[in-house]
C-alpha positions as CSV (number, residue, x, y, z in Angstrom):
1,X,0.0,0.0,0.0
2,X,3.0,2.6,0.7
3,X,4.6,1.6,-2.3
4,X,1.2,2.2,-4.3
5,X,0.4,5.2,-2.3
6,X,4.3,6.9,-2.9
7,X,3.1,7.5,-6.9
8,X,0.0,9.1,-6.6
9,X,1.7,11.3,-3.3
10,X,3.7,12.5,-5.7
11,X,1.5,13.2,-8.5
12,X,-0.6,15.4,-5.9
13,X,2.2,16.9,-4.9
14,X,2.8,18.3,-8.3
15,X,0.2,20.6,-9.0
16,X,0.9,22.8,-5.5
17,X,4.5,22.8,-6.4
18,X,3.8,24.2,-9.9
19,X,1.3,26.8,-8.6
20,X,3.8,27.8,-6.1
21,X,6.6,28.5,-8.4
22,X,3.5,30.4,-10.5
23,X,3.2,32.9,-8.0
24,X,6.8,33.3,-7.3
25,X,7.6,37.4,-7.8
26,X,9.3,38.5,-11.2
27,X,12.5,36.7,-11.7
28,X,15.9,38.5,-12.2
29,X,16.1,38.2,-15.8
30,X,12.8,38.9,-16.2
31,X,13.0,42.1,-13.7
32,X,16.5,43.2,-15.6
33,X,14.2,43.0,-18.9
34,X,11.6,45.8,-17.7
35,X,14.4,47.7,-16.3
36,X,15.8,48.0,-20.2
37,X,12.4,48.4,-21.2
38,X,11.9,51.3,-19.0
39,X,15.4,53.2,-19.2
40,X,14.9,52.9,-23.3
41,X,11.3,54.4,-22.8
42,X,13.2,57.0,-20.6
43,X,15.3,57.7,-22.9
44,X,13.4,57.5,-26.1
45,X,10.8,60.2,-24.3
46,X,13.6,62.3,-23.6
47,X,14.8,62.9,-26.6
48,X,11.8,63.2,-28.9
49,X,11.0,66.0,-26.3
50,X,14.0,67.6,-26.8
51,X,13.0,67.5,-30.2
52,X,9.9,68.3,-30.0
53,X,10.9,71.7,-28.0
54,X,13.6,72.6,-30.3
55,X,11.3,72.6,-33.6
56,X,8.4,74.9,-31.4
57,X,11.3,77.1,-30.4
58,X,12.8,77.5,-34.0
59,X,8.7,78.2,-35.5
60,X,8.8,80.9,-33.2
61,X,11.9,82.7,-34.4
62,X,11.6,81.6,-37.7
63,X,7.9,84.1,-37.5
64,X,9.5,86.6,-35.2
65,X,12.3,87.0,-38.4
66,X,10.0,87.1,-41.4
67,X,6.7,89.4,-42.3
68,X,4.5,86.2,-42.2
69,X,1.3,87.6,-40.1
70,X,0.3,84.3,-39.1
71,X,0.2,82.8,-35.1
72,X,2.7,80.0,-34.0
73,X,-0.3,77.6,-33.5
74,X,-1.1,77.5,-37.3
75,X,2.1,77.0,-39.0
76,X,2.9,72.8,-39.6
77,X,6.4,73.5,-37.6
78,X,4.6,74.2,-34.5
79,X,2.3,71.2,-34.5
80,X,4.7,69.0,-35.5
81,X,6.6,70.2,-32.6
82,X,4.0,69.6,-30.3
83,X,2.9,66.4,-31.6
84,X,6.0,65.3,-30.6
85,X,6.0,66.7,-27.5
86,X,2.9,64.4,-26.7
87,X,4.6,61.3,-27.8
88,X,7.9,62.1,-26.0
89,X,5.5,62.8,-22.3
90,X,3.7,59.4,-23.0
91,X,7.1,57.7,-23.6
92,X,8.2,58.7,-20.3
93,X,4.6,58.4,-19.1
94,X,4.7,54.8,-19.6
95,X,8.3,54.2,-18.3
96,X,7.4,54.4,-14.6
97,X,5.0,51.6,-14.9
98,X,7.9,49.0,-16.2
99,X,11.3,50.4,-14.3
100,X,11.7,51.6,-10.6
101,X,10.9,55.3,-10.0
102,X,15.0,55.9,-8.6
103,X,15.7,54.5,-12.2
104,X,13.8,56.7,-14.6
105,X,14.1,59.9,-12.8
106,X,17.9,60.3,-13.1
107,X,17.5,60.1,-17.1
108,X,16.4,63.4,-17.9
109,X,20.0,64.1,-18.3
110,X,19.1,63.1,-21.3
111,X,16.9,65.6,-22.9
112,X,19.8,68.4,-21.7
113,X,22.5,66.2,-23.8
114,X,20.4,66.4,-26.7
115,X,19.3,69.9,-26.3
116,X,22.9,70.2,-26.3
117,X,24.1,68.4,-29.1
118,X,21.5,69.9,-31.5
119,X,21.8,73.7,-30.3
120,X,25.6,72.6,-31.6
121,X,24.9,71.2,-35.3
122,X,22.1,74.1,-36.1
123,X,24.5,76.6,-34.7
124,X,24.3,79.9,-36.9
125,X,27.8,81.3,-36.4
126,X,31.0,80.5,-38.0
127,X,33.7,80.0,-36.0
128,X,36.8,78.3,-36.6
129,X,38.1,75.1,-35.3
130,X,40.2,76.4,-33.1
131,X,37.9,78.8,-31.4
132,X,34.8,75.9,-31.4
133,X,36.6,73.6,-29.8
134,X,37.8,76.1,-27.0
135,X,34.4,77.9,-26.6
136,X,32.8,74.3,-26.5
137,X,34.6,72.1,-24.7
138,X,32.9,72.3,-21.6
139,X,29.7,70.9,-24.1
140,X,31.4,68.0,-24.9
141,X,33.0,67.0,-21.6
142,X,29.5,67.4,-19.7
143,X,28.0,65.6,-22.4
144,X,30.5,62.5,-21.9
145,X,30.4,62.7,-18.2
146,X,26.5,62.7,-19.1
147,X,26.6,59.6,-21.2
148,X,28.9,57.8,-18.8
149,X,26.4,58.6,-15.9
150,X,23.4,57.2,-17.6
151,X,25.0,54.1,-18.2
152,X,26.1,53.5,-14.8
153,X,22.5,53.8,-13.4
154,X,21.2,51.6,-16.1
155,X,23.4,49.1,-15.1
156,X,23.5,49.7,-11.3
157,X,19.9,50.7,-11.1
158,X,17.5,49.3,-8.3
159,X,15.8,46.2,-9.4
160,X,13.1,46.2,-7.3
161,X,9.8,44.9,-9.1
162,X,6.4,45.5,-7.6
163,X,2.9,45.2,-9.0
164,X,0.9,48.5,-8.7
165,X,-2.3,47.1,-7.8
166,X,-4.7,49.2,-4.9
167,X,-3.6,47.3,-2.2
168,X,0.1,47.6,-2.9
169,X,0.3,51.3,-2.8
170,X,-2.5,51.6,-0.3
171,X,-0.3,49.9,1.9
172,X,2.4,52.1,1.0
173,X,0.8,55.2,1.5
174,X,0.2,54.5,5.0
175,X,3.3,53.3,5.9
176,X,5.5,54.8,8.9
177,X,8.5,55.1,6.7
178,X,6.6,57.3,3.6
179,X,4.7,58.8,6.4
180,X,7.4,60.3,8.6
181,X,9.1,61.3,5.1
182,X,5.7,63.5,4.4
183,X,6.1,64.9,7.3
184,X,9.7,66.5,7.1
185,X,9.0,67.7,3.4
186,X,5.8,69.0,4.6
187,X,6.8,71.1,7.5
188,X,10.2,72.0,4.8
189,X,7.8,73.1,2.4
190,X,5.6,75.2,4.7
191,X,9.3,76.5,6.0
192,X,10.4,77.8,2.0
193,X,7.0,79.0,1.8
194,X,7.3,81.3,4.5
195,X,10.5,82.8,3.8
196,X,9.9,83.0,-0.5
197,X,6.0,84.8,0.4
198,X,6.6,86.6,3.6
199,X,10.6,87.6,3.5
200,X,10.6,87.9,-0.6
201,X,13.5,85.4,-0.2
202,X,13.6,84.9,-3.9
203,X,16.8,82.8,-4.1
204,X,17.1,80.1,-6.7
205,X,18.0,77.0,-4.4
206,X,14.5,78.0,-2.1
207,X,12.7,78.5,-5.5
208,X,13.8,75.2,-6.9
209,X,13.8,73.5,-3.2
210,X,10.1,74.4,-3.6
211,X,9.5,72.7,-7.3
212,X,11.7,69.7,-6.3
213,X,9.9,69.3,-3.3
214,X,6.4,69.3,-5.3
215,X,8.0,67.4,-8.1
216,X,9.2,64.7,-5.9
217,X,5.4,63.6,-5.2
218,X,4.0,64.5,-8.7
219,X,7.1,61.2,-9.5
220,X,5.8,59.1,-6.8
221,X,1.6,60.0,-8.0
222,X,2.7,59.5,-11.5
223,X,4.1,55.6,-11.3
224,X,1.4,55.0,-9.2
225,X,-1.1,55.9,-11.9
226,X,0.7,54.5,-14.3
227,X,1.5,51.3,-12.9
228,X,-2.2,50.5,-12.4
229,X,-2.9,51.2,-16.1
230,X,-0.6,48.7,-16.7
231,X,-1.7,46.5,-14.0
232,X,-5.5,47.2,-15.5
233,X,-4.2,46.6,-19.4
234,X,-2.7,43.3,-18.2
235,X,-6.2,41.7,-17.1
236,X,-6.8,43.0,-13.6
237,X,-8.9,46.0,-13.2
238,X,-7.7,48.9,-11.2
239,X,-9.2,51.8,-12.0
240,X,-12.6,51.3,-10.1
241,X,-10.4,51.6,-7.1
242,X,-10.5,55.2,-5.4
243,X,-7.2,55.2,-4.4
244,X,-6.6,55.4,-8.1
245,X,-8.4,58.8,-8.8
246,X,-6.7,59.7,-5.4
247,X,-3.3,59.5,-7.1
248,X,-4.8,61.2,-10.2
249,X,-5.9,64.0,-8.1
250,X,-2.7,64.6,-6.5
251,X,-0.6,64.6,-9.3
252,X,-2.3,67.0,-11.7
253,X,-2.3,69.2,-8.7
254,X,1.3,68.7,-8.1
255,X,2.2,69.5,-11.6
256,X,0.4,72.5,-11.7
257,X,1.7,74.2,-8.5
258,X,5.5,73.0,-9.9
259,X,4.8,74.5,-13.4
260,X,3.5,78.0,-11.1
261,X,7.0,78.1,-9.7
262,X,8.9,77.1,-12.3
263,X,7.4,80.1,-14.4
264,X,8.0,82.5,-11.2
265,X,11.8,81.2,-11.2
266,X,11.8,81.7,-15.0
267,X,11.2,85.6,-14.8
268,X,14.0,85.8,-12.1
269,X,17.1,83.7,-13.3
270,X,18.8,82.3,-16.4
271,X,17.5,79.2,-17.8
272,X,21.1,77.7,-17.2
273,X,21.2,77.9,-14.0
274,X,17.5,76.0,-13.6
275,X,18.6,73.4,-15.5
276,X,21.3,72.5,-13.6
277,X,20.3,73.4,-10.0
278,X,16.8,72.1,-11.0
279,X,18.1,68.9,-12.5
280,X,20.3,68.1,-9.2
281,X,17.9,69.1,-6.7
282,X,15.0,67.6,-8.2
283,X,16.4,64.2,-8.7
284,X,17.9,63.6,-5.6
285,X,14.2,64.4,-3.8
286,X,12.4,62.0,-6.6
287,X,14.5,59.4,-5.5
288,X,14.6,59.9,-1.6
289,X,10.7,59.7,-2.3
290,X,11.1,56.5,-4.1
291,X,13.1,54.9,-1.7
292,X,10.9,55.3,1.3
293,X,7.4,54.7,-0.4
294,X,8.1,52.2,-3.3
295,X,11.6,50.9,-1.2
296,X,13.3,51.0,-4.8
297,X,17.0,49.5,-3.3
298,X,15.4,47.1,-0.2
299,X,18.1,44.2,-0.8
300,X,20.0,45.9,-3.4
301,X,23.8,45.5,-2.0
302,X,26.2,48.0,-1.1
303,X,28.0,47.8,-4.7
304,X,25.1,48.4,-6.3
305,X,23.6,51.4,-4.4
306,X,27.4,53.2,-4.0
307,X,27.6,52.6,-8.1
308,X,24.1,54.1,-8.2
309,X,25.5,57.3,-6.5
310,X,28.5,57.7,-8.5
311,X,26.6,57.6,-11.7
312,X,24.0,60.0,-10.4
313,X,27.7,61.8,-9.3
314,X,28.7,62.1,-12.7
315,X,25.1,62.6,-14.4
316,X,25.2,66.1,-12.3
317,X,28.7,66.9,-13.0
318,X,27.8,66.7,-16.8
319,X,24.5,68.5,-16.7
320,X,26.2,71.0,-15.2
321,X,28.9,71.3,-17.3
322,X,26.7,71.8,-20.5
323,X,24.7,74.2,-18.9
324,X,27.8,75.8,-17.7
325,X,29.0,76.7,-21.2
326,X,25.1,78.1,-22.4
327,X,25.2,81.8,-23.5
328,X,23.2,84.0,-21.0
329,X,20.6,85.8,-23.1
330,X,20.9,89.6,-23.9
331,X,17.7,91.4,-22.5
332,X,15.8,93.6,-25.3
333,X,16.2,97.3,-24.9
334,X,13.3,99.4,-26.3
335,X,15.7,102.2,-26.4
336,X,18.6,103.1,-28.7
337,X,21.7,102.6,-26.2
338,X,24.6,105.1,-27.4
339,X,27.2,103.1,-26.3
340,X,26.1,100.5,-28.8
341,X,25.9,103.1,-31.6
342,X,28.5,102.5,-34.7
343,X,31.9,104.8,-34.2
344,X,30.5,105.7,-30.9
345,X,33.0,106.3,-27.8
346,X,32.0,105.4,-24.3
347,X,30.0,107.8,-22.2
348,X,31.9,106.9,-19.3
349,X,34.8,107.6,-20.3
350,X,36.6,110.8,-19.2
351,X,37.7,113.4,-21.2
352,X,36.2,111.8,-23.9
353,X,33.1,113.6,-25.5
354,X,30.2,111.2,-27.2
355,X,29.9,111.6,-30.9
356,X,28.8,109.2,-33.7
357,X,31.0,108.8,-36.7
358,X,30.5,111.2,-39.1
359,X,30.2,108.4,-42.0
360,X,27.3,107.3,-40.6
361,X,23.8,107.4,-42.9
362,X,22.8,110.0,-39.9
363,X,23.3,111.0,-36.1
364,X,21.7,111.9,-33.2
365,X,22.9,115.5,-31.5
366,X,25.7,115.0,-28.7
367,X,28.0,116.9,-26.8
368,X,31.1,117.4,-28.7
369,X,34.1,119.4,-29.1
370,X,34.1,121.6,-31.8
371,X,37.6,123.2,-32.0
372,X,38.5,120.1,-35.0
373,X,35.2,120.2,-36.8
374,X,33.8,121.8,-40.1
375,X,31.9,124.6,-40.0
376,X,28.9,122.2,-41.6
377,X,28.7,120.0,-38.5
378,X,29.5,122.5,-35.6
379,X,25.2,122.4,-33.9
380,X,23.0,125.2,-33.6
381,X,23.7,126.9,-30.0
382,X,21.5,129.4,-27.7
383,X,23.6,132.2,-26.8
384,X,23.1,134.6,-23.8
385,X,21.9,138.0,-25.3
386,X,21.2,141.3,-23.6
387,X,17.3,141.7,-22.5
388,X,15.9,144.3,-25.3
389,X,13.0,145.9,-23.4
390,X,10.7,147.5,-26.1
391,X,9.2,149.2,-23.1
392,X,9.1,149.5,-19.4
393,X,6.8,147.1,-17.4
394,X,7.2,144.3,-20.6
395,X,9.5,141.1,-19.5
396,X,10.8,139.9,-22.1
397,X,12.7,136.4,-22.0
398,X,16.4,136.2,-21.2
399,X,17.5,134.1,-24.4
400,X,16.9,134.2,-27.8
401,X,17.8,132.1,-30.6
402,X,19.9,133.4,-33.0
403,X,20.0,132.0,-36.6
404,X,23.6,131.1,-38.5
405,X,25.2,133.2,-40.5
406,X,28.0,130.0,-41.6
407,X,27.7,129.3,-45.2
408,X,26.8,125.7,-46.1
């Protein structure tokens, strides 16, 4: 009877052993493969973006340098533009639901490299190779260190796989890691707040503290949504759940109140300096955020996590580098500036009177010295004359002008 029993034992046993290995979690290949899939997404978003902005941007100055009367939204450059922007945002859009959060945010390096590259090639100026190299070598350096950053957190990047189902981020939310974490960038938050609206603190670190801050949550909302379209695409519905629209909620709102600020900082700073202080400080809070509510490196290794920070090291070091090297736009002046004038000295110079040159198509009047000047150029003057009463009790004005008697 044991001997007959043993066989069918283990033929029972069978079907529970297979349905336990089915609902093993993802298994490192497997995992590796949506970490690819997500860092190409990444980067594939990244770039048509940076794209996408560069062909809106060049529709605008192509209009601004021509007599065509018509608005950027109708001309095919724009759309196309913006068509691509669309495709680009859903690219990275659909990254956070594969890769880790600590993954995908450190890519946006990418979109600066390319921004880079391609203000290079449609550069308008001729300069020679001498002088190109020189003015942009700190371009090509950043860009490297760029490259070489991005590859190290594609490599080294957490590999932490979860489902985004309700439950999983519902028990998330709640947890006493993400909850003492809202609590410090809460009571940071309402701390910059104070000081940028009540002390008109208007520094760029408490500006961009402010938008990384936000934009560290609109991360967290965003794979969260995503991740349950997946999940819901997949077979399992999750958007019934209110913990879905929840996440909706909060990142529209997030995005919005980071777009306000980002448009405030805008008006006060050069864009070169909020890419690269931007780009630094918002990482490093999307990924705190992502390690305490999604735990993106629980069981990663110590190799791992300090190659992790050494390619985020050098990601920053780059960016910074190629934003370094940006020209600083020249404000428009609605005014003539005589300093700027052809043949024109500088006013501030002493001793020196301010005149145009005399070849010029025409001039404006100056102060000048007219001992080694024609007779044709020397200005009309208002000299003092005697007061001619032409009777008593009649004022009559102190100056008059008289006319030129020099032949032309």
């Amino acid at each position: 009877m044991e001997g007959g029993n043993s066989p069918s034992l283990q033929l029972q046993q069978l079907p529970l052993a297979t349905a336990a290995v089915s609902v093993q979690p993802h298994t490192d290949s497997f995992s590796y493969k949506e970490n690819l899939i997500g860092a190409l997404l990444a980067i594939f978003g990244h770039l048509v973006s940076s794209i996408a902005l560069n062909l809106q941007k060049y529709s605008h100055i192509r209009l601004a340098g021509s007599k065509d009367p018509r608005a950027y939204f109708r001309t095919k450059t724009w759309w196309s533009g913006f068509l691509l922007l669309v495709l680009g945002e859903l690219g990275v859009f659909s990254s956070y639901a594969f890769a880790p959060l600590s993954l995908i945010v450190p890519l946006s390096a990418v979109s600066v490299v390319a921004s880079a590259i391609i203000g290079i090639i449609f550069i308008k100026e001729k300069w020679k190779p001498k002088e190109f190299l020189r003015r942009y070598v700190l371009s090509f350096v950043g860009c490297g260190l760029a490259v070489v950053g991005t590859y190290l957190l594609v490599t080294f990047g957490p590999n932490s796989h979860e489902k985004m189902t309700a439950e999983n981020i519902t028990r998330h939310l709640v947890s006493w890691p993400f909850l003492l974490y809202m609590l410090v960038e809460i009571i940071v938050f309402c701390l910059l707040l104070y000081f940028y609206k009540e002390r008109n603190a208007n520094y760029i670190v408490i500006i961009l503290l402010l938008v990384a801050l936000l934009g560290s949550m609109t991360v967290v909302t965003v794979k969260a949504v995503a991740g349950m379209v997946l999940v819901s695409i997949q077979g399992t519905l999750q958007l019934d759940s209110p913990i879905f629209y929840i996440m909706l909620v909060c990142m529209i709102a997030t995005a919005i109140y980071q777009a306000t600020f980002l448009a405030q900082a805008s008006q006060l700073y050069d864009s070169a300096q909020l890419s690269s202080i931007g780009y630094i400080l918002s990482t490093t809070a999307a990924i705190s955020a992502g390690a305490t509510f999604y735990l993106d490196f629980m069981g990663e290794d110590v190799l791992h996590i300090c190659m992790f920070a050494l390619g985020c090291l050098i990601a920053f070091l780059g960016v910074f580098l190629i934003t370094r090297n940006r020209k600083k736009p020249v404000p428009f002046e609605p005014y003539i500036s005589m300093d700027a004038m052809p043949g024109m000295q500088n006013m501030h110079d002493k001793g020196i009177a301010v005149q145009p040159d005399l070849k010029a198509s025409f001039s404006y009047g100056a102060l000048e010295n007219n001992d080694s000047m024609p007779e044709i150029y020397t200005p009309a003057t208002l000299p003092i004359v005697q007061e001619q009463h032409g009777s008593k009790g009649v004022s009559a004005p102190p100056y008059r002008v008289l006319e030129h008697s020099k032949k032309e």
